[in-house]
Structures are given as structure tokens and as C-alpha cells.
C-alpha positions in Angstrom: 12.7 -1.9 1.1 11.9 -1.7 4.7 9.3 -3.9 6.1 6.5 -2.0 7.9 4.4 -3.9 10.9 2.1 -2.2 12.6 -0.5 -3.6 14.9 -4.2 -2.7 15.8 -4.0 -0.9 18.8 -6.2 -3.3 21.2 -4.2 -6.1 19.9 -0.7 -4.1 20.9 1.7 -5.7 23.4 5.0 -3.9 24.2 7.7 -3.8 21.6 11.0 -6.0 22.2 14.1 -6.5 20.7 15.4 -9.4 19.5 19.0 -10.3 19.3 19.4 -8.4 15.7 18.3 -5.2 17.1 14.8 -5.2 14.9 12.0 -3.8 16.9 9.1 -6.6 16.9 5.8 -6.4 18.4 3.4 -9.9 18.7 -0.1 -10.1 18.5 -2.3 -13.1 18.0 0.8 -15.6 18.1 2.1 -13.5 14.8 5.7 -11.7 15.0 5.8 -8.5 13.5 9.1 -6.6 12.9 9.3 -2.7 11.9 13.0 -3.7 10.7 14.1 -3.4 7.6 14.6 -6.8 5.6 17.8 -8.2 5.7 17.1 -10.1 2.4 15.6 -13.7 1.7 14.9 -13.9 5.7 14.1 -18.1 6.0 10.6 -18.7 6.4 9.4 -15.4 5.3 7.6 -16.9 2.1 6.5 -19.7 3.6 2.4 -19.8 3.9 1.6 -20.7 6.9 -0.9 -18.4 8.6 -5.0 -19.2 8.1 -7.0 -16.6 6.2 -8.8 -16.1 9.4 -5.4 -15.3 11.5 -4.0 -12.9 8.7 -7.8 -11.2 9.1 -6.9 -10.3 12.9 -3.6 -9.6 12.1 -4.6 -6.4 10.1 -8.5 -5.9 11.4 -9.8 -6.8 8.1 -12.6 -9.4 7.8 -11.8 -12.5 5.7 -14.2 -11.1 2.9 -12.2 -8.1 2.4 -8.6 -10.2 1.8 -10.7 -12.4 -0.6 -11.9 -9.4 -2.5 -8.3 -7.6 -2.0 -6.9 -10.7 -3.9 -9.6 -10.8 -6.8 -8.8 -7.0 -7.8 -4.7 -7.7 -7.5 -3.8 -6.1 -4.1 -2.7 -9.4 -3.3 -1.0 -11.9 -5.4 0.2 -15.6 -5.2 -1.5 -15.9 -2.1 -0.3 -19.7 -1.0 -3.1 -22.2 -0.8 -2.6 -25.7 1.2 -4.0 -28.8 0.1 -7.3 -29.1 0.6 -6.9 -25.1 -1.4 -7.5 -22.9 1.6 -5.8 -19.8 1.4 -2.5 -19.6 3.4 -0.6 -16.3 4.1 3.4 -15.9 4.3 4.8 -13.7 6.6 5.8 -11.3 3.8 2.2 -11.6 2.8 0.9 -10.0 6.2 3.7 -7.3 5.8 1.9 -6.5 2.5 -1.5 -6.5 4.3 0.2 -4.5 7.1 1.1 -1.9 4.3 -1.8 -1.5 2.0 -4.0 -1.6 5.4 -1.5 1.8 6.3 -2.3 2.7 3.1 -6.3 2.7 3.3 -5.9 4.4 6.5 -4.3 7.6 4.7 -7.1 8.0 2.4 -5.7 6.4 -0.6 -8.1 5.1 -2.8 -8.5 1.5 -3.6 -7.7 2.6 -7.3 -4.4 3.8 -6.3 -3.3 0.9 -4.1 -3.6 -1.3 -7.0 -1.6 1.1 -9.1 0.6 0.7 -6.2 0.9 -2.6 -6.1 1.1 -3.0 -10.4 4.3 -0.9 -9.7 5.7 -2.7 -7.2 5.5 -6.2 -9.2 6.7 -3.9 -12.3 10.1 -3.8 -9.8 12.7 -1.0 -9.2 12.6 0.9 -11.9 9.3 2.3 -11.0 11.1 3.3 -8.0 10.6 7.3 -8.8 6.6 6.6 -9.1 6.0 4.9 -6.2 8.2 7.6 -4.2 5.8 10.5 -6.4 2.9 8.4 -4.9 4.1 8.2 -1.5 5.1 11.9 -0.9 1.6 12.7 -2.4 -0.4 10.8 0.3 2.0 11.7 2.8 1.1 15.3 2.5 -2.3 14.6 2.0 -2.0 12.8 5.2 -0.7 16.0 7.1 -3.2 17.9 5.7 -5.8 15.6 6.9 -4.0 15.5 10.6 -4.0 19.5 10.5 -7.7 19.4 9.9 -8.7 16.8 12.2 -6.2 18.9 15.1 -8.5 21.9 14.5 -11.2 19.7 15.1 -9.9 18.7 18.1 -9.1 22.4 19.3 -13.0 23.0 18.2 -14.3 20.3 20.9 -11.9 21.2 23.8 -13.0 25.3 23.3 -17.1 23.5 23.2 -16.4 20.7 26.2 -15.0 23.9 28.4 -18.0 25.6 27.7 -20.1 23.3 28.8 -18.2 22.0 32.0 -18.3 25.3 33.0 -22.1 26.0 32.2 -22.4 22.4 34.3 -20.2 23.9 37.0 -22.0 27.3 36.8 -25.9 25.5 36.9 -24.2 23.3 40.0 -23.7 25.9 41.9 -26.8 28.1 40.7 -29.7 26.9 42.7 -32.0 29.1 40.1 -30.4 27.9 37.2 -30.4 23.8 38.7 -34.5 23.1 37.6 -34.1 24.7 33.9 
């Protein structure tokens, strides 16, 4: 499966390559590829980021990945020993995903389904594809709306620049 990483966008820096040819971007001192895995990677499962830097990572406050791992949208988080939470690197490309995920609408209900499948392992392959064409259209949808929206504004914003200009010009129409 191909590992997703996507940034916040204030947090972006410009993408680089690294000697593989895997597109990675960096943000808050964390390396994030948009390559797909090459298998057991070493040092992706190791837990070593803070519950507080895996929070920035994906713009979710540390309450949220507590509550995400008490309802199974995250599991065998790594803890160190004094039992604070520590994050893998293939945790934050989870985070990265199910973050993606939340964006698109999906409801929490079906992200857990989602990630019940996953751990279920490939032969619920077919599902998760069914559940990922499904958002994916309902995704579109929600981009065709949001572009008539858009259209909506620009026609309203030309209207009123050119009442602005109009009344600018207008020395009747400048005190009302």
C-alpha cells in the first residue's frame, strides 16, 4: 500500500527528492514521504515522536489522538518508560491518512470500519476499495458544489466592486 504524507499547508516547505526518487516534504523536524513503501523500511516502527509532535504533524490537538486511540483509530501506539505515548513513523502516516479521511467527510463511524478492515488484512482488500471509491465520489461532489459556490461569490464581489466603482465616481450617489 502506498504511504500517503501530506502536510498542513502553513507548515509546507518545498518538496525534495531524496536519492530513491520518493517525493518528501519536512515539517516540524518530521520527514514525510508520498512514496510508496518499499517494505519493512528501518526505523519506520520505531516510536519515537512525542504525542505533542505527531499533534502538529497532522493539526490535531493531543486530546483528539488520545480519543482516536480509545475508539480504535489507532492501535499499539508505542509508549516509553515513564508510559508516555510515543508515535512511529508509520504511526503519523496512519494519522496523515485518517486526518485525509476526516477531511472528505467521512464519518468517524466509518474510519473505524476502515481501520477494523485494515487490521482484518488483504482480504478485505475489495471493501476498503468499495469504501474508497464511495468517498472519493462524494468528495467530487462536494468540490462541484463548493466550485458553484465559488462561481456564486465572484458573480456577487463583481457586483459590488462595480457598485463601489460606480458610487466612487457618483458624487450623488457617494453620501448614501
Amino acid at each position: 500500500m502506498a504511504s500517503v504524507g501530506v502536510v498542513r499547508r502553513e507548515d509546507a516547505a518545498r518538496p525534495h527528492r531524496k536519492g530513491s526518487g520518493a517525493l518528501f516534504f519536512r515539517t516540524e523536524g518530521i520527514s514525510v514521504s508520498l512514496s510508496a513503501p518499499t517494505g519493512d523500511e528501518p526505523g519506520r516502527d520505531i516510536p519515537r515522536h512525542t504525542i505533542g509532535a505527531a499533534a502538529r504533524h497532522c493539526g490535531l490537538s493531543q486530546d483528539t489522538l488520545r480519543w482516536y486511540e480509545r475508539i480504535g483509530l489507532l492501535s499499539h501506539i508505542g509508549r516509553d518508560h515513564t508510559g508516555r505515548r510515543r508515535f512511529s513513523d508509520r504511526d503519523l502516516e496512519w494519522l496523515t491518512l485518517i486526518t485525509r479521511l476526516r477531511t472528505t467527510g467521512m464519518s468517524v463511524a466509518d474510519m473505524i470500519r476502515y481501520a477494523q478492515l485494515v487490521r482484518a488484512g488483504e482480504s478485505t482488500v475489495p471493501e476498503r476499495l468499495a469504501m474508497f471509491r464511495a468517498t472519493r465520489a462524494e468528495a467530487l461532489d462536494r468540490i462541484a458544489e463548493l466550485q458553484q459556490t465559488v462561481a456564486t461569490l465572484d458573480y456577487k464581489i463583481a457586483l459590488y466592486e462595480e457598485h463601489t466603482a460606480s458610487a466612487a465616481r457618483s458624487p450623488d450617489n457617494a453620501a448614501s
